[in-house]
MARTIBA-518746 format. One line per 8 residues: number of its first residue (from 1); for each residue x, y, z of C-alpha. Coordinates in steps of 0.001 Angstrom, whole numbers. Layout:
REM MARTIBA-518746
NUM	X,Y,Z  ...;
REM end
This chain:
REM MARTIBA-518746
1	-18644,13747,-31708  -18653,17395,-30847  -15574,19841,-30808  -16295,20447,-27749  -16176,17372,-26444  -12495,16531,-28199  -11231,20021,-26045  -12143,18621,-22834;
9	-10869,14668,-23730  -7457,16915,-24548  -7617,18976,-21594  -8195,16290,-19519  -5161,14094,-20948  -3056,16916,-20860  -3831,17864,-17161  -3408,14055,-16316;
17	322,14587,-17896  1441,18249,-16053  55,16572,-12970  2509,13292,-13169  5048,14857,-14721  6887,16225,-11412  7444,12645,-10495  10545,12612,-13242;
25	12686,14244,-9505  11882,11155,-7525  14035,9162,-10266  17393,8892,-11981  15991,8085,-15237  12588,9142,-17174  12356,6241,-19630  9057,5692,-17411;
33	7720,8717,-19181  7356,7343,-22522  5060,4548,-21355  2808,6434,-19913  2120,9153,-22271  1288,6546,-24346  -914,4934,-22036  -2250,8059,-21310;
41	-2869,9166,-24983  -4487,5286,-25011  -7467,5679,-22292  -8142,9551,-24235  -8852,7446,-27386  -10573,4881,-26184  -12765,7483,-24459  -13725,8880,-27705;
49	-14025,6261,-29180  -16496,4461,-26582  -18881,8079,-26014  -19356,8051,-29858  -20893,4613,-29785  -22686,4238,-26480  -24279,6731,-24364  -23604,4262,-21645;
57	-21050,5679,-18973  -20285,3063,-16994  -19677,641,-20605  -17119,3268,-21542  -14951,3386,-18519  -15410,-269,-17927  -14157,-440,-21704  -10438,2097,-20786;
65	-10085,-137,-17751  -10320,-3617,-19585  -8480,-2585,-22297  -5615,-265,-20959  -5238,-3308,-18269  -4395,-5869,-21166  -2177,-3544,-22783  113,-3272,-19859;
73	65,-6601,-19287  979,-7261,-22531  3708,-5128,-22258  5222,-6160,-19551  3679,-9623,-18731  3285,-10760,-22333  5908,-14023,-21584  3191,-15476,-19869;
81	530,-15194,-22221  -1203,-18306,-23587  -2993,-17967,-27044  -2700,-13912,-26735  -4582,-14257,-23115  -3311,-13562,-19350  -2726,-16794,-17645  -1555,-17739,-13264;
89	1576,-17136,-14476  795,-13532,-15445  -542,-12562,-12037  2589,-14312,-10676  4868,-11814,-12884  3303,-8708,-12179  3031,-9701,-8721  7429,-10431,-9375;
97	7243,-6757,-10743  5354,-5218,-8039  7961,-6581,-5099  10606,-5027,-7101  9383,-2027,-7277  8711,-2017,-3551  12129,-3133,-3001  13299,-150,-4853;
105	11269,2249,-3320  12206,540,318  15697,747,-287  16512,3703,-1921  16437,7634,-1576  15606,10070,-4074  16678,10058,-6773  16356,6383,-7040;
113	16884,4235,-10013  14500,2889,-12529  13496,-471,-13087  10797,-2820,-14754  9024,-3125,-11743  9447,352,-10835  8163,1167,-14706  5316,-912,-14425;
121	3706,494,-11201  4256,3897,-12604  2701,2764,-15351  -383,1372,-13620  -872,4390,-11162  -834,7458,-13986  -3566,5030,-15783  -5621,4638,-13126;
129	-5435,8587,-12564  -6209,8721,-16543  -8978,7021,-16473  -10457,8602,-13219  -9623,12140,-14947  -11208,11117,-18306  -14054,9666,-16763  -15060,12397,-14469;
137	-14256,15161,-17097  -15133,14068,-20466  -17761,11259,-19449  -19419,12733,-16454  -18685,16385,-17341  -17614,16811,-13861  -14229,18628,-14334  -14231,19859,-10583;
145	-14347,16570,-9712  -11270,15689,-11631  -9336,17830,-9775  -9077,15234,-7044  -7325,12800,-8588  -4680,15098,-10093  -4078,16460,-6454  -3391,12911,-5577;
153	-934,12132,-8613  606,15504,-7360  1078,14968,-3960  2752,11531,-4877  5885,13950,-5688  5193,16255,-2906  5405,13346,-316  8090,11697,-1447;
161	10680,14692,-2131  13608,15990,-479  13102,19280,-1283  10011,22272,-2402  9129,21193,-5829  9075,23958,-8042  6661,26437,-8777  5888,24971,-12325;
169	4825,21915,-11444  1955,23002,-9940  811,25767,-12234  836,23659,-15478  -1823,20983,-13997  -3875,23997,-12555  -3638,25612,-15590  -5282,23136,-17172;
177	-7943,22096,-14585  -8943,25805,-14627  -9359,25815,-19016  -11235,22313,-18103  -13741,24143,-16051  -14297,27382,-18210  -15059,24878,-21485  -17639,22614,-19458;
185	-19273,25449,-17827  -19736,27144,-21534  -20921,23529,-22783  -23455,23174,-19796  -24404,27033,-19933  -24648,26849,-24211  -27514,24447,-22843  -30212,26394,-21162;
193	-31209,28325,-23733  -32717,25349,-25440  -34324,24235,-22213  -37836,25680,-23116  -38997,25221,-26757  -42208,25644,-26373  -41688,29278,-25398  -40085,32435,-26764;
201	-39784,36142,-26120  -39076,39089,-28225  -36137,39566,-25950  -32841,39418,-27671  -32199,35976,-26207  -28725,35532,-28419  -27482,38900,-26816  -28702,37884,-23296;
209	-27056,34310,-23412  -24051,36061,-24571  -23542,38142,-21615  -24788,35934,-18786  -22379,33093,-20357  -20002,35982,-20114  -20287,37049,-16389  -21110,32803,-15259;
217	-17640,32260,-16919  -15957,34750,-15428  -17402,33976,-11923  -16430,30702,-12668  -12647,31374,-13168  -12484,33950,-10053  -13381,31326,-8021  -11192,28719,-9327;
225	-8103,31472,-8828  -8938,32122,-5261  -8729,28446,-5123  -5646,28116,-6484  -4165,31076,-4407  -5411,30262,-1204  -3496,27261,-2044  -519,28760,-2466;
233	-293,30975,581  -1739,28451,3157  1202,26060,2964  3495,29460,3619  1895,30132,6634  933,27189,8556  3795,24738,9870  4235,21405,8267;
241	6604,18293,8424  10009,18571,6726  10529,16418,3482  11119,12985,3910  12071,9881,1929  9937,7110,-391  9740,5467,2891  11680,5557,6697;
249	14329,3032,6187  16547,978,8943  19705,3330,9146  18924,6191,6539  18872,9722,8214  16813,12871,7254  18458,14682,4719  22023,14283,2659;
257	23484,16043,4740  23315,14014,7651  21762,16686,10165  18239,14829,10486  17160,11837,12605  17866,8290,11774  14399,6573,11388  13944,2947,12669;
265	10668,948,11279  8671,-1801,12606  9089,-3777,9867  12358,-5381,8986  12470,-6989,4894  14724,-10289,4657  14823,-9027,948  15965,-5519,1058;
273	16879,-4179,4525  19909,-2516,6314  22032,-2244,3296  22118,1729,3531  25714,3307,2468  24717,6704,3922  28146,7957,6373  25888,10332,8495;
281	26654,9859,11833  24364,8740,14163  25171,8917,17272  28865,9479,19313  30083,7822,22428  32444,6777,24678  32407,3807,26806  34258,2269,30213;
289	34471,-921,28677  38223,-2914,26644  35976,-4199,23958  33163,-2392,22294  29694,-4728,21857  26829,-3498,19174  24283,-1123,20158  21337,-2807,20022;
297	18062,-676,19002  15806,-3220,19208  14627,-7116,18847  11829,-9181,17668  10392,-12640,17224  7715,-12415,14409  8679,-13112,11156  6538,-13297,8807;
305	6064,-13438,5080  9558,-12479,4197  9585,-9844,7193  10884,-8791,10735  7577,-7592,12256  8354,-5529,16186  4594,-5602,16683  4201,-9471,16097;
313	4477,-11460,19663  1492,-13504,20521  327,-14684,24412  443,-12437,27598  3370,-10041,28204  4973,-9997,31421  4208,-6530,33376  8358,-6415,34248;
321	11326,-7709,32701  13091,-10987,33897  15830,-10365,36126  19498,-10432,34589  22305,-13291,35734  23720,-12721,39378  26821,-10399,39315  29208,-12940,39493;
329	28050,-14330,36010  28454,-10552,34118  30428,-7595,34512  29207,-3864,34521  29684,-964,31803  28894,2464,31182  28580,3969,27780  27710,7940,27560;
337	26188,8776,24461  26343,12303,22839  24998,13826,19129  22528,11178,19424  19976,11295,15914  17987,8299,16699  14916,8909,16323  12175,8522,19394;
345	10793,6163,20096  14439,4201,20123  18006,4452,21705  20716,2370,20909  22571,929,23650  24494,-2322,24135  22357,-5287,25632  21583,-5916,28147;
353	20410,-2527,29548  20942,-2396,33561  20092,1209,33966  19599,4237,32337  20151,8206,33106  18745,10458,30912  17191,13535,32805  13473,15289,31913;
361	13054,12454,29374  10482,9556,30342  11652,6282,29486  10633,2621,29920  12151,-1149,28994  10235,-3522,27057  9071,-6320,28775  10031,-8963,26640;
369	12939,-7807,24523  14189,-5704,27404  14710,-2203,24623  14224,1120,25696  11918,3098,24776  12172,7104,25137  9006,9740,25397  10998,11599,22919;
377	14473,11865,21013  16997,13032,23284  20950,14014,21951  22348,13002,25132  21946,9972,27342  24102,7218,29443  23407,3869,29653  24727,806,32274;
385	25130,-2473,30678  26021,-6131,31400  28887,-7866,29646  27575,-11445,30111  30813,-13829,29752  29781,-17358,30486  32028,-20041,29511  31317,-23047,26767;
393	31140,-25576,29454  28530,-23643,31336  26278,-22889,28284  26724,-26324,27764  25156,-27526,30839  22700,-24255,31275  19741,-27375,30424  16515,-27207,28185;
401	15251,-23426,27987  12254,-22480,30077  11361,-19240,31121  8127,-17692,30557  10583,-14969,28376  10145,-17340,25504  6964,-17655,23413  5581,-19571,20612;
409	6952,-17145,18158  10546,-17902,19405  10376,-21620,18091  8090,-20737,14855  9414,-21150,11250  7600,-20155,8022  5573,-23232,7172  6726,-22835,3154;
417	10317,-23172,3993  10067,-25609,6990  10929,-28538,5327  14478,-27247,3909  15429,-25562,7142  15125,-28805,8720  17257,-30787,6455  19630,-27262,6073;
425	19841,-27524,9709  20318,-31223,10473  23208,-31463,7997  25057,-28387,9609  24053,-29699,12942  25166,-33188,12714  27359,-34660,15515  26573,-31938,18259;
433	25233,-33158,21330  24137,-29406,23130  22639,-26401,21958  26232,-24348,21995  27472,-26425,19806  24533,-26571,17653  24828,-22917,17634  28481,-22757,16715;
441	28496,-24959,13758  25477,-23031,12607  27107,-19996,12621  30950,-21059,11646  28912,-22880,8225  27645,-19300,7816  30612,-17553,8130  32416,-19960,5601;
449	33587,-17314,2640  34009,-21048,621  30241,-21508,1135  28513,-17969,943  29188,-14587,-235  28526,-11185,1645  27483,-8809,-741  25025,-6135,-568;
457	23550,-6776,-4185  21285,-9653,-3694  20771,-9732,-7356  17272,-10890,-9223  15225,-13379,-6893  14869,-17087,-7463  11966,-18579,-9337  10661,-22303,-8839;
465	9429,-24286,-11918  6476,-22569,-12083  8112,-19035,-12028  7070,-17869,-8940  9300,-16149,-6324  10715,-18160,-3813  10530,-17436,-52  13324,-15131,441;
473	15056,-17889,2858  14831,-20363,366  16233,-18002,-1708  19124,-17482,302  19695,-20903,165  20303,-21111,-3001  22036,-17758,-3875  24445,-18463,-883;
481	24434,-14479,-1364  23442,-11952,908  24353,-9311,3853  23377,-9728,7791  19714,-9787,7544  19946,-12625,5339  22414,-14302,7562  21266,-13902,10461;
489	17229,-15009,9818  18814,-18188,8288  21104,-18703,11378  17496,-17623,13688  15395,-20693,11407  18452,-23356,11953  18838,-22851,15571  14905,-23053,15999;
497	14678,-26251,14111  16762,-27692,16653  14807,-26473,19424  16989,-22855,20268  15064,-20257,20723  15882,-17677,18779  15254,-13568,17815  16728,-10933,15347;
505	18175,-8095,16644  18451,-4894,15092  20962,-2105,15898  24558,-592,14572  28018,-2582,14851  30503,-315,17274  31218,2225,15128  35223,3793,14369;
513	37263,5617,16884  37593,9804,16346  39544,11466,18776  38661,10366,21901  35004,9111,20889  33601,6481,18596  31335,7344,15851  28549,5463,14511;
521	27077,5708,11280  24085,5476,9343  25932,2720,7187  27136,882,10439  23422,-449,10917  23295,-4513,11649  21070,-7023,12278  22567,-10227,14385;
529	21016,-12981,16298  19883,-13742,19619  19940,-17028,21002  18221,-18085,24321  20775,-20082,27168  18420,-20995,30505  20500,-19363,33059  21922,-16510,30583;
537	18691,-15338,28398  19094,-13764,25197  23039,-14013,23716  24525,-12720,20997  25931,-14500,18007  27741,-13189,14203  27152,-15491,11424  27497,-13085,9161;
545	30979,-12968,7113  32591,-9641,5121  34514,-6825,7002  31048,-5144,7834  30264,-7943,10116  30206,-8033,14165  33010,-10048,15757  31552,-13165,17625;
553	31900,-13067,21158  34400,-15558,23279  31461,-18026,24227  31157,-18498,20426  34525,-19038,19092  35441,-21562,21318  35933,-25065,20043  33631,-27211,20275;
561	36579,-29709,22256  37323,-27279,24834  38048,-28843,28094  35958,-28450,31154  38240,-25419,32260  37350,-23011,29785  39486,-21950,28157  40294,-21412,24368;
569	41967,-19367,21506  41419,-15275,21468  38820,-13534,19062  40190,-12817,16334  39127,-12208,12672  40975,-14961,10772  39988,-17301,13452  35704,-16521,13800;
577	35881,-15859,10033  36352,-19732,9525  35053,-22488,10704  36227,-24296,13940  37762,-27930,13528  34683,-29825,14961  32464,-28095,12503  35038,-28453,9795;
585	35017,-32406,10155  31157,-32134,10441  30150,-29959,7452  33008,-29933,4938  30474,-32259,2147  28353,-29627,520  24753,-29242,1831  22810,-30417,-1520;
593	19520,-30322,-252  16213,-30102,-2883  13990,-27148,-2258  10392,-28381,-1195  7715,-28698,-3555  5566,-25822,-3772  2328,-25703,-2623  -761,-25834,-5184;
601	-3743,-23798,-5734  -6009,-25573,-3454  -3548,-25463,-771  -3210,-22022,-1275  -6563,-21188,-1340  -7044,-23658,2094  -4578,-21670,3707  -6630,-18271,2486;
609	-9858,-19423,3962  -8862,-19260,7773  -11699,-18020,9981  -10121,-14440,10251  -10145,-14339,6330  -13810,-15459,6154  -15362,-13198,8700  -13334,-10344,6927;
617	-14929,-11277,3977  -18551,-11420,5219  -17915,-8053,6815  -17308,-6938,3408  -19684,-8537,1480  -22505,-7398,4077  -21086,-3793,3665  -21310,-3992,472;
625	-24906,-5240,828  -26014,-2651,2646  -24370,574,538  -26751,-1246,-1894  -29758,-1662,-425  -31695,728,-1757  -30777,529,-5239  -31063,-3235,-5277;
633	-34678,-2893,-3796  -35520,-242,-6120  -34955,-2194,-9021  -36458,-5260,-8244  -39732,-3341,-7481  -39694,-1853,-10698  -39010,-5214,-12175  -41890,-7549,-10286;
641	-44093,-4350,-11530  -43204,-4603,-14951  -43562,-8456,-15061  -47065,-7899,-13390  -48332,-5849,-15931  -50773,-7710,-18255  -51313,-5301,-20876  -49408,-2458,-22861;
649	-51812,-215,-20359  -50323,-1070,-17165  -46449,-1492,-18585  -47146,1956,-20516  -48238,3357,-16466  -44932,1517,-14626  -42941,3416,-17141  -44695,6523,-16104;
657	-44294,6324,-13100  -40563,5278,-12755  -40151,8391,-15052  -41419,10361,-12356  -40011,8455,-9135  -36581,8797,-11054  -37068,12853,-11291  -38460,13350,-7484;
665	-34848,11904,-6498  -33050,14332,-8813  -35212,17126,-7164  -37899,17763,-9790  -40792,16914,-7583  -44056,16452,-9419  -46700,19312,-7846  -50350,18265,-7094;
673	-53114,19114,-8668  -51671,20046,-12214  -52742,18014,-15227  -50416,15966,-17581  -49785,18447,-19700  -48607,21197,-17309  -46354,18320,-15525  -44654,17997,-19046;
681	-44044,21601,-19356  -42653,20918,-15802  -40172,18626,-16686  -38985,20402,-19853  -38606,23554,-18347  -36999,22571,-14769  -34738,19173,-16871  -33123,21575,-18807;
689	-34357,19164,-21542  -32501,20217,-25595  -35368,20486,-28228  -35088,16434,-29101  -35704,15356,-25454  -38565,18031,-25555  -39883,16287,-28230  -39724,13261,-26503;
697	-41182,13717,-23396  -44156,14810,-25887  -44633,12276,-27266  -44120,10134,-23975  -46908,11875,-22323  -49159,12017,-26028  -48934,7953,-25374  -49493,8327,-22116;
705	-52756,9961,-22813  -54196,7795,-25697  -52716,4366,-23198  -55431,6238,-20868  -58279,7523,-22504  -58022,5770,-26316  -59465,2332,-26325  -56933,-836,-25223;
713	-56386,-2065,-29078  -55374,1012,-30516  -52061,1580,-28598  -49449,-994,-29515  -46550,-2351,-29233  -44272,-114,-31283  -45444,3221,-29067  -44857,1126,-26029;
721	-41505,562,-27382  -40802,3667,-28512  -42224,5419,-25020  -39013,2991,-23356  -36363,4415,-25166  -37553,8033,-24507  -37758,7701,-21357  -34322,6534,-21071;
729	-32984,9143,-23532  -34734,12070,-20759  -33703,10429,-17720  -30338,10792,-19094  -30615,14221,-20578  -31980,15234,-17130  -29200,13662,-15048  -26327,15359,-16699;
737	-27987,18610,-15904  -28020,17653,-12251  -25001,18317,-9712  -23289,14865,-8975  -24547,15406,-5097  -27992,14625,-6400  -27203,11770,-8780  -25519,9871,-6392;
745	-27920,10456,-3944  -30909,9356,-6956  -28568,5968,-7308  -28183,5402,-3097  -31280,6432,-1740  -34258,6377,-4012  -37997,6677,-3105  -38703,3521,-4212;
753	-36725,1610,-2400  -36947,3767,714  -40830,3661,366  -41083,-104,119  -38603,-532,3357  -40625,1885,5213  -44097,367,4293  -43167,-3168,5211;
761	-44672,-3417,8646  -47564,-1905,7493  -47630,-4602,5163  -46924,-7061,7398  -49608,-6002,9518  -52169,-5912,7091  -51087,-9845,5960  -51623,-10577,9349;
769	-55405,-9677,9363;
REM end
């Protein structure tokens, strides 16, 4: 093992450090940063370790990857171990770890707190930059390569950070890069002078290395400190996007201090959404109406894996919304909204939207969910709305729902947690005759305090026997715990199962009076459900419980015994907060009801092979095929050739000439007309070949000869042998002296293969005759 080769293992460990280190802002606590130092210090050993033994570069990465891999799994995973070795159950814990950490990273802003899961994926990403940095500095001697993935490890902090990270951070990785490229360019320099042996000068070649190491060196570090300037003053100049968080949120605005827009996602988590405590306002307004309804910002009927998904709906979409209920069935409001933040493409607005006035800004309704959509963010807008206020007896008698509004998604429930929503919602159901009431006892048996809990800590997830994660509705079941997502998907599932269509809806609850406006915050963001009436559409109902919750509207406080005139107690907060005396009498036995038995592997892996998974996987597989074509072919020509040969003669010749096929691709093109000799003098010179690979492309070509012109008997075995491993000791010699554009374009595209492809026809032809 050479010193030199310890200095750039070190350098490149180091650099892999500086470069990860600046993620210790995006996080409360840097316990992380044991962990990986040591994982870090782990793949620099194992890469010394594995270069002393093998020459072999794709053994000794193979080797860090393999064995770093086990060690975090150990680590972290070891529980699950079975005689020392990873088992299902191992996948299905770091798999537990991984959705933690993306339920941290979802749901907080920086700095957010630390975590196993959050520790392990940490943990995972600075090893695979480790590796990559190890492998392309110290195993590939490519330290200019290695640059790229400690740009990427940087930029994970740059990203993901509220403010400029300091000017440190990014000169200590440099740094280091930079002393990584001045000690391989002296190692591959220190080189040349041995190229040659076979010639020598009364020059003072010592003096002459000395200074043209000197002025490549010093060439070498200008241009790596323009680099690193340019990259300093280019970001100073040219515009670029603010700051922003891990990831946009439901609810969480720009910066702390409340001045940036609120971002709304397309994807809505049952497991860690709209639980934001940030008291940035929004959005002000002021409204014509006696009660204030929530602003809606949008809705959607996907759900999927645990998620809210806007872009999910399946079948045609109408070109125009359907028309609202006659006027006599709703009543008219304006609401005028000022300081708006939202974000474009959304408004919030109470539903459902009549008209809107917002001038130079372009702005269109959905469809199918009947939101608005805005060009651009605008501070200022007003919005007409319809107070729909139908009575219990007419919601009764509104009939089966059909409208071409309502689509297959609207009825669909996760197949894993079908079975228990059924039997959840046939228990809560039982006794009601009509949707309404179906709806009502659904959501009074939600908003019993005696039965669930509001509470924004959902705590650790549920595990079955097996240990794997349950669905997050079935683990809502059996927490009882939760905030309005959670509430309001199980209330969506229930009234599907009994034939309701239903949709989430995502927006802010009214907001608190200031003055002589009402102020919404970032905290004030909601999720409810909507439930379809024929006759009505889409209404609103609260199942969720806790002071942060909507109040129901009239329609769904009313008992389910109200006469045929309507009418009914007020809304108030003691009475929607419990439940009504029909659904008392009908769900006052607890709900014991066994979760379903998981599914097995083969189901699992039925449900995996769907026709979209399988063509997705022979796209792959044929892509794969074809980046590896050539190499493939290449191989098994040289292969059927070397089984073909019959004596040591013609295997001695296929060496030979893969020898020289291999050195056309890395650009050392063997000239006509020269004799053996002066084609070895060739290689030497133009390889950059040290004196022992000069030697043995000697004594290749010396058995070369005698294969040639000795007789057949006298060249055995043992040379033919011997002739192998040189080869393969100069091809590899001669490779490291090449740039990586040409080995990669040796491994991709070589002559062989591409000269077989391109005489095929020809060969075809000539079969043919």
């Amino acid at each position: 093992m050479t010193r030199r080769r310890w200095r750039i293992t070190l350098l490149a460990a180091l650099a892999t450090l500086g470069a990860i280190y600046p993620i210790t802002t995006l996080f409360a606590d840097n316990s992380w940063l044991g962990p990986t130092v040591m994982v870090i210090a782990l793949v620099a050993g194992l890469g010394l370790v594995g270069r002393g033994l093998t020459r072999s570069r794709g053994l000794v990465v193979a080797v860090q990857v393999l064995v770093t891999t086990y060690v975090i799994l150990a680590r972290w995973t070891g529980d699950s171990f079975t005689l020392l070795l990873p088992t299902p159950a191992t996948l299905e814990a770091a798999n537990s770890l991984g959705l933690q950490a993306l339920d941290t990273v979802n749901r907080y802003t920086v700095p957010a707190p630390l975590n196993d899961g959050v520790t392990f994926c940490l943990v995972i990403a600075v090893a695979i930059v480790a590796i990559a940095v190890d492998a392309m500095a110290a195993t590939w001697r490519s330290p200019a390569a290695a640059g790229l993935p400690l740009l990427t490890a940087y930029l994970i902090t740059t990203i993901n950070s509220n403010d400029a990270l300091g000017l440190r951070f990014f000169v200590v990785p440099v740094t280091l890069w930079l002393v990584m490229l001045h000690t391989t360019a002296r190692a591959q320099f220190g080189r040349w002078s041995t190229a040659n042996a076979a010639s020598h000068s009364e020059i003072d070649e010592a003096a002459h290395d000395r200074d043209a190491l000197r002025s490549f060196t010093a060439g070498a570090l200008k241009l790596g400190a323009v680099g690193v300037v340019v990259a300093l003053v280019v970001p100073a100049v040219v515009p670029h996007f603010p700051p922003r968080y891990l990831t946009e949120g439901l609810g969480r605005s720009g910066d702390s201090g409340g001045e940036g827009s609120v971002g709304f996602n397309d994807t809505l988590d049952l497991s860690r959404s709209l639980n934001n405590q940030d008291q940035s306002p929004v959005l002000t307004y002021t409204t014509t109406a006696f009660t204030r309804a929530p602003l809606r910002v949008l809705a959607t009927s996907y759900y999927s894996r645990g998620q809210w998904l806007v872009a999910g709906s399946t079948g045609a979409r109408p070109e125009n919304p359907p028309p609202l209920p006659p006027q006599e069935k709703r009543r008219d409001y304006v609401i005028t909204v000022s300081d708006n933040t939202l974000a474009a493409p959304r408004i919030a607005a109470p539903y459902p939207v009549v008209a809107v006035a917002m001038e130079g800004t372009p702005w269109t309704i959905d469809p199918v969910t009947r939101d608005v959509r805005v060009g651009r963010a605008v501070s200022s807008y007003r919005v007409t709305y319809a107070d729909l206020a139908p009575t219990p007896p007419q919601l009764r008698e509104a009939g089966a729902p059909e409208s071409p509004d309502i689509t297959e998604d609207d009825l669909s429930i996760p197949d894993r947690s079908r079975d228990l929503v059924q039997r959840w919602s046939d228990e809560v159901t039982r006794g009601q005759g009509n949707a309404l009431d179906k709806a009502i006892s659904i959501q009074d048996h939600l908003r019993d305090t005696s039965r669930y809990t509001y509470s924004l800590d959902l705590g650790e997830p549920k595990r079955d026997a097996q240990g794997r994660i349950l669905e997050p509705i079935q683990n809502f079941y059996e927490t009882r715990r939760g905030y309005c997502v959670q509430f309001a998907t199980a209330m969506i599932m229930m009234a599907r199962a009994q034939g309701i269509p239903a949709r989430m809806a995502i927006g802010f609850l009214p907001g608190q009076l200031s003055g002589e406006h009402y102020v919404v915050r970032a905290s004030d963001a909601h999720a409810w459900p909507e439930l379809y009436f024929q006759g009505y559409g889409w209404l609103r109902f609260e199942p969720t419980p806790g002071a942060r919750a909507g109040t129901p509207p009239p329609y769904a406080v009313l008992g389910s015994d109200s006469g045929p005139t309507g009418g009914g107690r007020g809304v108030t907060e003691s009475a929607s907060r419990g439940p009504s005396r029909a659904a008392t009498t009908t769900t006052a036995a607890p709900t014991a009801v066994a979760t379903p038995v998981q599914k097995g592997v083969l189901d699992r892996l039925g449900a995996f092979l769907t026709l979209r998974n399988l063509v997705l996987l022979v796209a792959v597989l044929v892509g794969l095929l074809a980046a590896f074509a050539m190499p493939i072919t290449a191989w098994l020509v040289r292969l059927r050739r070397r089984r073909a040969a019959v004596t040591q003669q013609d295997l001695i010749e296929a060496e030979w000439d893969e020898l020289t096929c291999h050195l056309g691709d890395l650009g050392i093109e063997a000239p006509e007309g020269v004799t053996l000799r002066q084609l070895r003098e060739r290689y030497v010179s133009d390889g950059h070949l040290d004196e022992d690979n000069a030697t043995a492309m000697r004594r290749v070509t010396s058995t070369l000869e005698k294969s040639r012109y000795d007789r057949p008997e006298r060249t055995t075995p043992e040379e033919a042998s011997q002739l192998h491993e040189d080869i393969r000791s100069i091809r590899r010699q001669v490779g490291r002296t090449r740039a990586w554009q040409a080995r990669a374009r040796s491994f991709f595209w070589p002559a062989t293969g591409v000269s077989f492809w391109r005489s095929l026809p020809q060969r075809l032809t000539s079969r043919r005759r």
